[in-house]
C-alpha positions as CSV (number, residue, x, y, z in Angstrom):
1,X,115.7,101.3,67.0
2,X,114.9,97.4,67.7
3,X,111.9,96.1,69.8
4,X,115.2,94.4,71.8
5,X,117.1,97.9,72.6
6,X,113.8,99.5,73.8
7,X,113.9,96.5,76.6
8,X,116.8,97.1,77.1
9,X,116.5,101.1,78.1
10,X,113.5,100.6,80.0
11,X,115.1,97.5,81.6
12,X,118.3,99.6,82.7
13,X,115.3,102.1,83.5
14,X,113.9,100.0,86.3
15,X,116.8,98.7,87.6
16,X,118.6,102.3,88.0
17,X,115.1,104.2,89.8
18,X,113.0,101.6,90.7
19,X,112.7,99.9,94.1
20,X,109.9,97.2,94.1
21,X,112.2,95.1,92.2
22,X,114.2,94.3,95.7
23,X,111.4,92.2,98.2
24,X,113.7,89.6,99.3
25,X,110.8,86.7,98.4
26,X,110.6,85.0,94.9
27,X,106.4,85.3,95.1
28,X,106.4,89.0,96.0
29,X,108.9,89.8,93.0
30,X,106.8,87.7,90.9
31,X,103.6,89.8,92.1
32,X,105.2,92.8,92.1
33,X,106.4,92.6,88.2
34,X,102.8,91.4,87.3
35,X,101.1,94.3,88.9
36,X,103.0,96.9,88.1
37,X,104.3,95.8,84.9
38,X,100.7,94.7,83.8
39,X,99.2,98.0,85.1
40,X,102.1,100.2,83.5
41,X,101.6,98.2,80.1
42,X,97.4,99.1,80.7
43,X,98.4,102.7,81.3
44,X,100.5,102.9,77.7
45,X,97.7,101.4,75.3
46,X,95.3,104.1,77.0
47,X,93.1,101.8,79.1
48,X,91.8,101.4,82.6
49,X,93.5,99.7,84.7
50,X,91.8,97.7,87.5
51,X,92.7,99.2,90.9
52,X,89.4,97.6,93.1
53,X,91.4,96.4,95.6
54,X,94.4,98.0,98.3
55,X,97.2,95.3,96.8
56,X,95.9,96.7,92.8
57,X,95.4,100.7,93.7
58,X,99.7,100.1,95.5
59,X,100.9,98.6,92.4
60,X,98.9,101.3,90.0
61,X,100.9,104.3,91.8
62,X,104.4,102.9,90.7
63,X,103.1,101.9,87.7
64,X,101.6,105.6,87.0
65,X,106.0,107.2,88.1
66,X,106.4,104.3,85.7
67,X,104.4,105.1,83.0
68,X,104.9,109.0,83.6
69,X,108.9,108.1,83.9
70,X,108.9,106.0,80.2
71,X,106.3,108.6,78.0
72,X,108.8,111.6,79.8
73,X,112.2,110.6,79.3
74,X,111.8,108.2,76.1
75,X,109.1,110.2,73.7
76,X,109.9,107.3,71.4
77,X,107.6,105.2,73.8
78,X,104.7,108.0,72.7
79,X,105.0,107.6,68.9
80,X,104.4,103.2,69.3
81,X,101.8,101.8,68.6
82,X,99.5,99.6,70.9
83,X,100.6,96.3,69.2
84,X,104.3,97.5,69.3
85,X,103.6,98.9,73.2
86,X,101.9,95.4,74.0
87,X,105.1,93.3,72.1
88,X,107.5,95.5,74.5
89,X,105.6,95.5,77.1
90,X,105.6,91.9,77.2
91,X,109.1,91.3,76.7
92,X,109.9,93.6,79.2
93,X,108.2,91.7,82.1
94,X,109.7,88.9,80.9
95,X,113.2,90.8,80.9
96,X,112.6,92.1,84.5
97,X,111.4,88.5,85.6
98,X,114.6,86.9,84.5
99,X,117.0,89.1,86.1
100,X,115.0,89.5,89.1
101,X,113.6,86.3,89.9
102,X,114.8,83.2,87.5
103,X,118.5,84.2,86.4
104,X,118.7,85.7,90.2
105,X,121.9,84.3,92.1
106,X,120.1,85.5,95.4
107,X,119.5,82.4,97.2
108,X,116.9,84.3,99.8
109,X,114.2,84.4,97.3
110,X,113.8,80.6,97.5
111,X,114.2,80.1,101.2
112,X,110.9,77.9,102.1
113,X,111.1,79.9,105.7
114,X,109.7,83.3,104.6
């Protein structure tokens, strides 16, 4: 299977069972997808991740159902590697940043007001 499918599952992944991706501001999406995202692509190569503050420990418990959710119902995710993980990894976040944030037609997330 390409690098570009495997986005694409755990793309359609997020966007089926995940909520976070909905705050109605551009920043908060933007925060969001970096700390969960970020902590999710920590959790796959078998690291730490840093959770020393309130905003990093509520970002590492969807990462963990994230995590959990990939290693579970794709076991293809468990035989990567850590460059492969970090490569898909990447271009997932970039994936999920598009379609929630840059390539959005929601015309909240940049109202100055919020």
């Amino acid at each position: 299977m390409e690098m570009k499918e495997r986005i694409a599952i755990l793309e359609n992944y997020i966007m089926q069972r995940c909520l976070w991706q909905f705050h109605s501001r551009a920043w908060d999406r933007e925060n969001q997808n970096n700390g969960i995202l970020g902590i999710t692509k920590t959790m796959l190569l078998g690291e730490q991740p840093d959770i020393s503050t309130p905003e990093l420990k509520c970002y590492w418990v969807d990462a963990k159902c994230l995590a959990d959710g990939f290693k579970t119902k794709f076991p293809w995710v468990n035989e990567m590697g850590k460059e492969d993980i970090a490569v898909m990894m990447d271009g997932l976040k970039e994936r999920i940043d598009y379609v929630t944030i840059h390539g959005s037609l929601n015309e909240e997330l940049t109202v100055k007001l919020y």
